[in-house]
N, C-alpha and C positions, 0 to 999 in steps of 0.2 A: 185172774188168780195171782194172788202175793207170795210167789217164790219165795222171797227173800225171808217173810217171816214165819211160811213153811220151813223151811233147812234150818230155822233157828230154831223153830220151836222143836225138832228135830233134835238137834245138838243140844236143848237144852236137857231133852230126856233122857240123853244117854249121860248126864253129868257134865255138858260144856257149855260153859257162860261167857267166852272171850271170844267174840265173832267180829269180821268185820270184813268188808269187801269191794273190792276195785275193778274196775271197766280192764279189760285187757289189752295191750298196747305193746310196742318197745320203748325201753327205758333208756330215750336217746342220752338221757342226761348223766346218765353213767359212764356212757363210752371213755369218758378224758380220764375221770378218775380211776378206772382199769388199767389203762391203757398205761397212764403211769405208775401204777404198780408195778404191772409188768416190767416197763423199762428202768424202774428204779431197783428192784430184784428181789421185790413184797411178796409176789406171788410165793406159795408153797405149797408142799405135791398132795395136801387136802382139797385143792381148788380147781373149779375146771378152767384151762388155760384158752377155750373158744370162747372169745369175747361175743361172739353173736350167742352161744347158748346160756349165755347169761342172762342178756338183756331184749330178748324176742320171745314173748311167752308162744308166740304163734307157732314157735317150732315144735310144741309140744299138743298145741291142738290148732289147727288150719282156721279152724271156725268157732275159736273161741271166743268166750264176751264179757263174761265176768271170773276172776280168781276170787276164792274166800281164802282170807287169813285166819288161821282156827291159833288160840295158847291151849296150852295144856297142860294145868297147874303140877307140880312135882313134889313140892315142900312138905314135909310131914311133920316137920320139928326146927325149931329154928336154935337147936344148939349147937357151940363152937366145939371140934373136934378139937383134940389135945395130943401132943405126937404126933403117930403117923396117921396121915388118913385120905380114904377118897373121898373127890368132890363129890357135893348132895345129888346131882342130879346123877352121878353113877351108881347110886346105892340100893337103886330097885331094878325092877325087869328091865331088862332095856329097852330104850325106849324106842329104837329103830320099830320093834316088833307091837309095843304097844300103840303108839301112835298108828302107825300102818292100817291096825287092827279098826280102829275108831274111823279112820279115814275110808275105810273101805265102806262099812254100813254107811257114811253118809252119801260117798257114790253110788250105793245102791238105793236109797233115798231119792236122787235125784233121778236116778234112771227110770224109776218107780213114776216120778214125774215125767216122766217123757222126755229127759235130758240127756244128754253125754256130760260126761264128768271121767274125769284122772289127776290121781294126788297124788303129793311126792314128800318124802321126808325126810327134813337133812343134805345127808350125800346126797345130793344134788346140784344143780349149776343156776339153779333160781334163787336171787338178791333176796331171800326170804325175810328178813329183815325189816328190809327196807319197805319190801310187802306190808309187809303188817304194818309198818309206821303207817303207807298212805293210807291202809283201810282202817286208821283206826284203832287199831287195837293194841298200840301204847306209843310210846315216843322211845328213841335210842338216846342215850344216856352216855355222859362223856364215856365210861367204859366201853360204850363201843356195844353195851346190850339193849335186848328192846325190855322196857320196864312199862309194866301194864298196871293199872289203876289200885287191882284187887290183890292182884298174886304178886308183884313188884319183877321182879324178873326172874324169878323162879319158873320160868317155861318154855318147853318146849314149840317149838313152830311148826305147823303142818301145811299144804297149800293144797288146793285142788281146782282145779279149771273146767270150769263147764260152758257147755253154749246154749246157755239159758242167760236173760240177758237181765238183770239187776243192778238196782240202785247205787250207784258206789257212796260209800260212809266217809269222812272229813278226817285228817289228820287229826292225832292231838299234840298238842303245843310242850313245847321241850320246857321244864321243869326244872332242869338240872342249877338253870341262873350261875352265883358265884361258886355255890360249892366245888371242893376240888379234891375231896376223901378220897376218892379212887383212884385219883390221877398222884398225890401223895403218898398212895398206901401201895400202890403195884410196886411187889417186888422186884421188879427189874427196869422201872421204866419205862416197860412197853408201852403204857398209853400215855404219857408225855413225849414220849417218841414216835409216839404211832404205829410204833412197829410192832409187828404179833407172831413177829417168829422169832420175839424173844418172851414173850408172852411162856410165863411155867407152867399152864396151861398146853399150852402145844410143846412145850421141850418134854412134859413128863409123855408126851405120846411118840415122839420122834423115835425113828429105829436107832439113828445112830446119832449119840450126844456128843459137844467137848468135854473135856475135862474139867474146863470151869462151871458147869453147870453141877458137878459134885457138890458140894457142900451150898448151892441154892435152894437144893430143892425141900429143904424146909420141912420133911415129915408126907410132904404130898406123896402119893403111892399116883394119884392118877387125878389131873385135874389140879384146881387151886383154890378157888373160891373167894379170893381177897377183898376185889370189888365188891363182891356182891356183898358181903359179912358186911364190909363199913355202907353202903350208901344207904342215906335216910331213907328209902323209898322201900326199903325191903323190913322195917322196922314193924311194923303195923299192920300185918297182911295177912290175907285169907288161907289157910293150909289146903293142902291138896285133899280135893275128895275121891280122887281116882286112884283106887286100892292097889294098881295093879304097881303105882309107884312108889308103895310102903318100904322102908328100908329091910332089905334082908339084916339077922342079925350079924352074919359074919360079915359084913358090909360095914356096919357101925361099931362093931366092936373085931378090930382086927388081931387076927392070930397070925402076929410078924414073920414067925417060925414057917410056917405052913405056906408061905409066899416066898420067903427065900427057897425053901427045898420043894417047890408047889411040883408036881406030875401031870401028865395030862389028862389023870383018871379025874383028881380034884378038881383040875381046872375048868374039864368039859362040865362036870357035876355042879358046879360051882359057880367060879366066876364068867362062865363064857356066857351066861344068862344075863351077867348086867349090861350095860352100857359101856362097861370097858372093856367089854371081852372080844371085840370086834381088831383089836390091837395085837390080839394073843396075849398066848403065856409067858415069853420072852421079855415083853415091855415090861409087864408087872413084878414078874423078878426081879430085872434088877433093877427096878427103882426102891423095890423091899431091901435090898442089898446095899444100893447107895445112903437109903436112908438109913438101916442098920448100922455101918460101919463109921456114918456121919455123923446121927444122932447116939449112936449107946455103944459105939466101938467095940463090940460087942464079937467073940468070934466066930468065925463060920467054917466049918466043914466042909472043903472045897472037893472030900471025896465024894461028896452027896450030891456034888453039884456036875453033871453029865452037858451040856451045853458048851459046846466053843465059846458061841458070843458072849454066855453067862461068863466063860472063864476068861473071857478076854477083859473083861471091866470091872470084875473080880482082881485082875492082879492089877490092871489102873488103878484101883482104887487103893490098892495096897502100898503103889509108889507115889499115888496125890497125897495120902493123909501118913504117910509113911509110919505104917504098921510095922 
């Protein structure tokens, strides 16, 4: 029997065409570059700091044999936001719960085969990544994303591990050559630098910012998108057919009001369904607040505003741009 092109034919009916899959192992060849993370002080508190549960798929199944790398295309539109906005991929359901969702039917697929299978999404401690490079299913891109054939890097990663044993699929070949638009266009330098805990990306998530990150953040409510906007690779590409990542309207068209003074009737109602709602209501505030009083100076209402931490970066904000 051909597993491999059972589970695909599988995933292809549920609407997934980005497969691809590797023998399972430890990824001794990581240990150095972790390790100096770690001791150079790259690591941050998204990341798991056990170096073994990064790189020993074993730890996750005893007798496992093959990982599949599943994308899962997100992009519905490829237009530029203008002002404030959040990144594309937070602009539908989130994707913790969708993915999850598609993950699970295909473990029950494989069990149906006669398999064990368990999948993981995200939050996790598996180089998912790096996964999907070796099985295939795109190549990592000097930003540092994995950028796939059809959908460009507009996707999501899922992984699931079975012990059913399959053919592993051949890297594909890095692409990126001279270009250097991302590495040029990142606001802060993070990818000339390497470093991605300056990445506005992870500062618009961060509990607690500097000060100089005030007037960075560019309109971003949550997320960044930079790289992705300029690399040629995301130019010409397949939109998502997976409904469940269609943009909400208040997602694409933001009501800046309603995020400064947000509650947590709207928020639960609302934003805690996307992808960025996993951060709370807190983070999105005031990055509505930083970018408000950044971009349109615009005044605020600090009696409407009930939050310590809101009003602690509320009156920072009022002694950086001195209101």
């Amino acid at each position: 029997m051909n597993y491999k092109n059972k589970i695909k034919n599988y995933c292809n009916e549920l609407g997934i065409d980005t497969i691809g899959t590797i023998k399972c192992r430890i990824f001794d060849e990581l240990t150095l570059v972790l390790k100096n993370r770690k001791l150079n002080g790259l690591e941050n508190e998204f990341e798991e700091s056990n170096l073994e549960n990064r790189i020993n798929l074993y730890k996750y199944m005893e007798n496992g044999k093959t990982i599949i790398s599943i994308a899962f295309p997100y992009l519905f539109h490829n237009k530029i936001n203008k002002g404030v906005y959040f990144s594309k991929y937070t602009q539908g359901k989130d994707y913790h719960i969708v993915v999850s969702s598609y993950l699970k039917k295909i473990c029950s697929y494989i069990e149906s085969l006669g398999g064990k299978a368990c999948y993981f999404v995200d939050s996790n401690a598996l180089p998912e990544r790096y996964i999907a490079y070796l099985a295939g299913v795109g190549f990592i891109g000097k930003n540092k994303m994995l950028i796939t054939p059809k959908y460009g890097s507009y996707v999501f990663l899922g992984e699931i591990i079975t012990d059913i044993d399959m053919e592993e699929d051949k890297p594909k070949k890095n692409l990126c050559g001279e270009c250097r638009l991302c590495l040029d266009s990142c606001p802060t330098g993070a990818l000339k630098e390497k470093n991605f805990n300056i990445c506005l990306s992870y500062i618009t998530q961060k509990k607690h910012i500097d000060d100089k990150w005030f007037e960075k953040l560019g309109g971003r409510i949550f997320g960044c998108d930079t790289c992705q906007r300029v690399c040629p690779f995301n130019k010409n590409i397949s939109m998502s057919n997976l409904n469940e990542f269609k943009p909400y309207d208040f997602m694409s068209k933001i009501n800046l009001d309603e995020l400064i003074y947000i509650n947590n009737k709207i928020f639960k109602e609302k934003y805690k369904l996307t992808s960025s709602g996993w951060r709370g209501k807190n983070i999105l505030q005031r990055n509505a607040i930083i970018n408000m009083m950044k971009l349109n100076n615009l005044y605020i209402d600090k009696e409407k505003i009930n939050s310590p931490y809101i009003l602690d970066y509320y009156n920072r904000l009022l002694d950086y741009f001195k209101l």
